[in-house]
N, C-alpha and C positions, 0 to 999 in steps of 0.2 A: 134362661128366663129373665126377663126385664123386670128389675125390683127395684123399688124406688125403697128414699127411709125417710120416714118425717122426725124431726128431733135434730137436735147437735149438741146438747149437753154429754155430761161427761161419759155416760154408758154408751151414748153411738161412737166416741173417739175410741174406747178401749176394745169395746166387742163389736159391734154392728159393723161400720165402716172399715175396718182394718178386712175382717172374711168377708163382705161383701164386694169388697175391691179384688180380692184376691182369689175366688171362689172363679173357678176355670168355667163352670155352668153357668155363670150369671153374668150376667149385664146390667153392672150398675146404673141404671137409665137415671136417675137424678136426687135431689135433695131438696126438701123444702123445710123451710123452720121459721119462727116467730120473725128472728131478725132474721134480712138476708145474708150480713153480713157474717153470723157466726156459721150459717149454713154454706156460705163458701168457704171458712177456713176446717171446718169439719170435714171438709172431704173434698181438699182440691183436685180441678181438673173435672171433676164430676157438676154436669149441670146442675146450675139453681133453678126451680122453678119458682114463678112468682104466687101460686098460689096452690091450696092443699088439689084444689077440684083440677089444675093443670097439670100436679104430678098421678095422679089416679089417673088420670085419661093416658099418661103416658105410659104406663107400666101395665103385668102384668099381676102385680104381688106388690104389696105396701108395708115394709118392716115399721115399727112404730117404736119411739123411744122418748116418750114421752109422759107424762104426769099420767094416772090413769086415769082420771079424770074428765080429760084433753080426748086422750086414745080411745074410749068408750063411743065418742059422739063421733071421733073423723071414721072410725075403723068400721062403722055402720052407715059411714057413706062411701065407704071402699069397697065393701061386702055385694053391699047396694047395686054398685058399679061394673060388678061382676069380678070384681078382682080381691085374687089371693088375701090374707093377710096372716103375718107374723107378731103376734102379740105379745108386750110385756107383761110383766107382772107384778102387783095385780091387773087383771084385765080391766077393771073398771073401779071406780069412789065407789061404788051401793051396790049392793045386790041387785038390786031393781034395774041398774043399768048393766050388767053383766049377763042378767036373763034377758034385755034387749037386746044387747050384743049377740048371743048365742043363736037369739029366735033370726035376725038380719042374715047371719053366715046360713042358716039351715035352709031359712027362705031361699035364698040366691046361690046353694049347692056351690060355693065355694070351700076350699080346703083354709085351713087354721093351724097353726101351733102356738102355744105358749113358750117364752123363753126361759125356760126352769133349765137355769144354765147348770149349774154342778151336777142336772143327770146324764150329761153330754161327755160329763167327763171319764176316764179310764179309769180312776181311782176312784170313784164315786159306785161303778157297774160292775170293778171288783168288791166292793164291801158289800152292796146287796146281793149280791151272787152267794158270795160268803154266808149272809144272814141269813139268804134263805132257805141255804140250805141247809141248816140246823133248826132246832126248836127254840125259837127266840120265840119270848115269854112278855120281855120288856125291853123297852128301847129309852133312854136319853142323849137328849141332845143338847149344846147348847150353841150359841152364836154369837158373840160378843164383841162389836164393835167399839171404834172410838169417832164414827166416822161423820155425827152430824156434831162434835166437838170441835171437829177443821177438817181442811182440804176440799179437793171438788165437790163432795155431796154436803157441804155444810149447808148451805147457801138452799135447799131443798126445801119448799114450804111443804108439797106433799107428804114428805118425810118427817120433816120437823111434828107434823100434823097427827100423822098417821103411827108415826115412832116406827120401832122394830118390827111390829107385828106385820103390818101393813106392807115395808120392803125385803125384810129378812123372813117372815111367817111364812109365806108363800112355800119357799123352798125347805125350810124346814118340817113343814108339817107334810109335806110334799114325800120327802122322806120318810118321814116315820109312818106314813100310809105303804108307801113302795115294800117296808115291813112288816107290818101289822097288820095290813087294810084299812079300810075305810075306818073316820072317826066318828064314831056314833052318839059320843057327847062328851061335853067338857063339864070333869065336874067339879074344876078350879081353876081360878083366872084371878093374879092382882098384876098391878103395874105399881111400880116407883116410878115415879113421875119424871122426879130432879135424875135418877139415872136412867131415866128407861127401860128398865130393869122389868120383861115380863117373864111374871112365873105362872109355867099352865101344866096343869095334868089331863090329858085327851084319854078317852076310853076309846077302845078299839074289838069293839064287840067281846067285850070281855080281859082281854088283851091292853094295856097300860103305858105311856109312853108320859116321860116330862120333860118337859122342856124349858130353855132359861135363854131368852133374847134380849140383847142391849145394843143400841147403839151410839149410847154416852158411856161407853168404859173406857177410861184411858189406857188402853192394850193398844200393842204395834209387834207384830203384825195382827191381824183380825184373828180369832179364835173359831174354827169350828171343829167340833168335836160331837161326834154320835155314836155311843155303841149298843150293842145289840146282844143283849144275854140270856143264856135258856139253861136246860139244864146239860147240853152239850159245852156248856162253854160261853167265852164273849167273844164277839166279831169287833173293831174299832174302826172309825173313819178319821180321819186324826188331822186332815191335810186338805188343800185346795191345789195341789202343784199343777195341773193345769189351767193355763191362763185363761181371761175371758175369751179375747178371742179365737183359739184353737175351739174350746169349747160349741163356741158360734159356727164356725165351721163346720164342726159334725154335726149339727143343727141342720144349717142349711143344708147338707148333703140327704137327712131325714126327710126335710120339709119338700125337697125337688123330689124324693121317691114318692111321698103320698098326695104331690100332685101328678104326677107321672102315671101312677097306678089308678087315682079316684078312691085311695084308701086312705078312709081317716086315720090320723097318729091318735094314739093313747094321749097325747102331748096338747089336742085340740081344742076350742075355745071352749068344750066341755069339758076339759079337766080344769082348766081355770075358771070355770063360773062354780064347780063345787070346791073348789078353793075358797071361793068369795064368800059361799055360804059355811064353810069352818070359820075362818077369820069371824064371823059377822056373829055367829053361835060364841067367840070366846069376845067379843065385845058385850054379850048382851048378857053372860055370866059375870061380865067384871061391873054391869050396870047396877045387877041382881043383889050382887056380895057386896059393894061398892067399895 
């Protein structure tokens, strides 16, 4: 399959580009970004194209590593175009634009995944494995960066903007649904601001999970920790030891079977637009409470 990637910020150098180079099914058919210039060191050897509507016309499939913002408007001109797309997360800034992303793919019967990368990983589908199959009651999680204090992602307005919830939320609430199920309301939400420090309590049809996201905590390495306890016992996830891009890998191995087949992934631009409306339920409880 021919996949193009639009973005060259730091997440297509770590995960995207490294499996999409390497990914024996694909053909990296080219790269487009803001600058040309960062889009040719991102992924040399790999054409630049000069604009987003020349790399859609070349590909079959458009990985997107970019602001969700950005990704919302081009990935619904990709959709449009007939072609594939692989989504970040979150899939879009607003709800609003997420149900337009969603309605674009459904229209134009193309296939979708979101890149909710640590469920890609080994040690991630062993601890759910684990959870579920005991009577887990309640879950905690937590995720605590240092990461928009320095280094690649400091420099992140969308992040900056958005805080934990918004880059780190995704994937964790992500989690504690893959246990729980679905979350049926938040019936607690604050932020510290100066750490970015969010504390949520998610109902899960009766079922409870809390959770604690930061990405102003001076921690090195990044913290994530979730465990899962009933009255069998606790399950722990304790660890990331699979890199991004391995992770990306089994992704893309995923994303080439359900377009292969015409079967949606669990993983599809409708697990990320109820994504967008959790996030957007624990903003309008932090509005509520203030």
């Amino acid at each position: 399959m021919r996949i193009g990637l639009v973005g060259a910020g730091p997440w297509a150098r770590q995960a995207a580009v490294p499996a999409l180079t390497a990914h024996d099914d694909v053909d990296f058919a080219g790269v487009w970004a803001r600058r040309p210039e960062a889009a040719a060191a991102v992924a040399p050897g790999v054409p630049v194209l000069d604009s987003v509507d020349a790399l859609i016309d070349a590909v079959d499939a458009v990985a997107f590593a970019v602001p969700p913002e950005v990704q919302a408007e081009l990935a619904v001109r990709a959709a449009e175009a007939g072609r594939h797309v692989l989504l970040d997360k979150p899939i879009a800034g607003t709800v609003a634009d997420a149900e337009r992303l969603a309605a674009a793919v459904d229209r134009a019967g193309v296939s979708s995944m979101v890149t909710l990368t640590r469920r890609f990983a080994g040690e991630t589908r062993a601890f759910l494995q684990d959870a579920r199959a005991q009577r887990t009651v309640g879950l905690t999680a937590t995720w605590l960066s240092g990461a928009l204090l320095g280094g690649e992602y400091a420099g992140s307005a969308w992040r900056h903007d958005g805080g934990a919830l918004m880059d780190v939320g995704p994937h964790v609430v992500d989690l504690a649904e893959a246990v729980l199920g679905p979350v049926t309301d938040v019936p607690f939400a604050r932020r510290d601001a100066e750490s970015d420090t969010w504390s949520l309590t998610l109902d899960h049809d009766g079922r409870v999970s809390q959770v604690a996201l930061s990405m102003r905590t001076p921690v090195r390495p990044s913290v994530l920790r979730v465990s899962a306890s009933g009255p069998d016992g606790l399950v722990d996830l304790l660890d990331r030891t699979t890199p991004p891009d391995r992770c990306y890998t089994v992704l893309l191995d995923e994303f080439l079977q359900s377009v292969r087949t015409d079967t949606p992934h669990e993983f599809s631009v409708h697990r990320g637009l109820h994504l967008q409306r959790v996030l957007a339920q624990v903003t309008e409880r932090l509005e509520r409470t203030g």
